[in-house]
C-alpha positions, 0 to 999 in steps of 0.5 A, a space after each residue: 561530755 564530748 559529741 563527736 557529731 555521729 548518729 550515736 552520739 546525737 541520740 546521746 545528746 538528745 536523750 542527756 538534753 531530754 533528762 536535764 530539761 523533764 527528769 526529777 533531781 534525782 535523775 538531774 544529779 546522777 546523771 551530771 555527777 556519775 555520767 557527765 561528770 560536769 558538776 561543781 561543788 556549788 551545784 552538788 551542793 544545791 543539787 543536793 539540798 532539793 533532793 534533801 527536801 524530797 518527801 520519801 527521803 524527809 519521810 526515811 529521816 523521819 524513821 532514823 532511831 537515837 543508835 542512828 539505825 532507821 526503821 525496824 528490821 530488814 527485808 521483814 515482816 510490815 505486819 505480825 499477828 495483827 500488829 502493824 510493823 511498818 507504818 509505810 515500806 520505807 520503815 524497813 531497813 532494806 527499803 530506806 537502804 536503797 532509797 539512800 542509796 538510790 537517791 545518792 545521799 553521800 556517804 559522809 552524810 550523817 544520816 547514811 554514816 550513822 546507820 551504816 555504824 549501826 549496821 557494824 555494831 552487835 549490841 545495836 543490831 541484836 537489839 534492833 532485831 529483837 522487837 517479834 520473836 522470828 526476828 530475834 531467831 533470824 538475827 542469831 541465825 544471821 550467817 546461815 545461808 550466806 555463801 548463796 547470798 540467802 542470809 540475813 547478814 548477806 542482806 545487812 552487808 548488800 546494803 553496806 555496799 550500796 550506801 559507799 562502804 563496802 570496800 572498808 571493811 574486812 567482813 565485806 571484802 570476804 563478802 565479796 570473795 563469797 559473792 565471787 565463789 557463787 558465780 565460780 560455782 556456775 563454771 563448774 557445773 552443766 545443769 542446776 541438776 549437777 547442785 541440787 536435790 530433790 525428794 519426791 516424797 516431800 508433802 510441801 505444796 511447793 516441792 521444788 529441787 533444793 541446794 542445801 544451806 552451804 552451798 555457793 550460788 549466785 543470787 541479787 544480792 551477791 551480784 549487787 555486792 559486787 556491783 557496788 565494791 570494787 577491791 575484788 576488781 581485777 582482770 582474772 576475776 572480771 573475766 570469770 564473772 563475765 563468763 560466769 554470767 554467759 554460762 548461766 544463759 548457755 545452761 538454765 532454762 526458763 522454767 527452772 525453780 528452786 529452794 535453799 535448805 536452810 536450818 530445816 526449812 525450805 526457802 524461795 531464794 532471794 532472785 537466785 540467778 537460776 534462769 537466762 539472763 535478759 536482755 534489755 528490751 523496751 517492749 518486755 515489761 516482765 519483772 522489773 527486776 530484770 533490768 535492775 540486775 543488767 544495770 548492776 552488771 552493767 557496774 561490775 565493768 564487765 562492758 561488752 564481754 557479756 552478750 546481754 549486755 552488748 544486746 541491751 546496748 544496741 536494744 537501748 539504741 535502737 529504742 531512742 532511735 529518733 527523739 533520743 527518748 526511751 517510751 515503754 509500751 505498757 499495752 503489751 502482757 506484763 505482770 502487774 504485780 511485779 511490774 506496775 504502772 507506778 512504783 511508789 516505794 523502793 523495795 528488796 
């Protein structure tokens, strides 16, 4: 990497210095391998074998199946009437995913090749997803919901993305059309009004406006999909989808709430983007999902045509400021639940 000896740089330099001499070796590997790019093939090679012997990635191996799918199910149930499912979360499906993934397992890796093969294979899956009876229903209604990224096989493809095939695929790349169509949709409307429903009879203890099942929406998942693919990459849909992103700050609010419809039932959407997008703040705790999803459209390539992103940029800056090490204050209110002094596992 190359310092041109300004102020900006040298907080870079001290905080890439602070990371190779205290950081883990997944941090360690990622940020030579993606960022610095001054890794040989001897040292990813070792790199890689300390990350290898990590407990959590020795303990998702552990949960590998014969058909090379790992543990049970994907964003599922840990019990059912009393029965344990998951002896830890990284026995589900999504969890080990994003462990893989997060970890940067490469994707000729048998391990991550085999699941991903399971993840294209009917028989397997069907199979796999037929251990309680909501799971065997969930999987035959896989395709519902997909265009706001609610359905199961949004998830099963999300996490294709993430482990390196999402661009080899045709199912993804159509996927990845879908994902686009969702934050299109934020472009043609003023309001979350203009798109849902809402029956102010209904005896839900949560009765939340609604957009039904076909509907196209922007959630995490769609913006991860895109966010680990790059065939949909080109200049007019990077212009629509920075725009897309700038627009759902100019029109939601911040309490905004809604479900999907979907076969009757009334669902919380998974971390549908229906409220403005945050800005990196060192001081903000929140939910931690909010910095998860600045990163994934920090990947997207969008760069500074999106304002959170060129606020969380001079925000980062501004934080290092000094030693070039990034502190969060946790003295300040947070949620707890969301946002816990220590994460333990990977999760959706």
């Amino acid at each position: 990497m190359c310092y041109d000896g300004s102020d900006k740089m040298h907080k870079l330099k001290n905080s890439v210095n602070f990371l190779l001499e205290n950081a883990g070796p997944v941090i360690r590997y990622r940020l030579r391998k993606e960022i610095l790019h001054d890794i040989s093939a001897d040292e990813e090679s070792g790199m890689l074998a300390e990350i290898y012997e990590m407990p959590y990635y020795q303990l998702v191996k552990s949960y590998v199946k014969p058909d090379g799918y790992i543990g049970s199910g994907m964003h599922s149930w840990d019990n059912w009437r009393g029965r344990v499912l998951h002896e830890t979360p990284l026995q589900d499906g999504e969890r080990a995913a994003r462990l893989l993934s997060y970890y940067r397992i490469p994707k000729s890796h048998p391990i991550v090749a085999n699941f991903v093969a399971a993840m294209r294979d009917e028989e397997i899956m069907s199979k796999e997803f037929s251990y309680i009876p909501p799971e065997i229903l969930r999987f035959k209604n896989r395709f519902l919901a997909v265009n706001n990224g609610n359905g199961l096989i949004a998830t099963i493809y999300t996490m294709q993305a993430m482990l390196g095939y999402g661009d080899d695929y045709e199912d993804l790349k159509e996927f990845q059309n879908t994902s686009l169509r969702g934050f299109q949709r934020i472009l043609e409307i003023n309001s979350l009004d203009e798109i849902t429903k809402y029956n102010e009879d209904a005896k839900r203890k949560y009765n939340f406006p609604y957009i039904e099942e076909d509907e196209y929406f922007p959630n995490a998942y769609t913006l991860a999909m895109l966010a680990y693919t790059k065939s949909w990459r080109n200049g007019k849909n990077i212009e629509m989808f920075a725009e897309s992103l700038n627009h759902i700050n100019e029109i939601m609010n911040p309490d905004n709430n809604m479900h999907v419809r979907i076969a009757g039932k009334y669902c919380a959407p998974c971390f549908a983007l229906v409220r403005p997008l945050r800005a990196f703040d060192a001081d903000l705790i929140d939910n931690i999902n909010y910095r998860r999803i600045l990163s994934e459209i920090a990947m997207t390539g969008v760069g500074e045509r999106v304002d959170i992103v060129r606020q969380s940029v001079a925000n980062v800056l501004r934080a290092i400021d000094g030693d070039g090490i990034l502190r969060m204050n946790f003295s300040v209110p947070h949620n707890k639940r969301y946002s816990p002094k220590k994460i333990e596992y990977t999760g959706p």
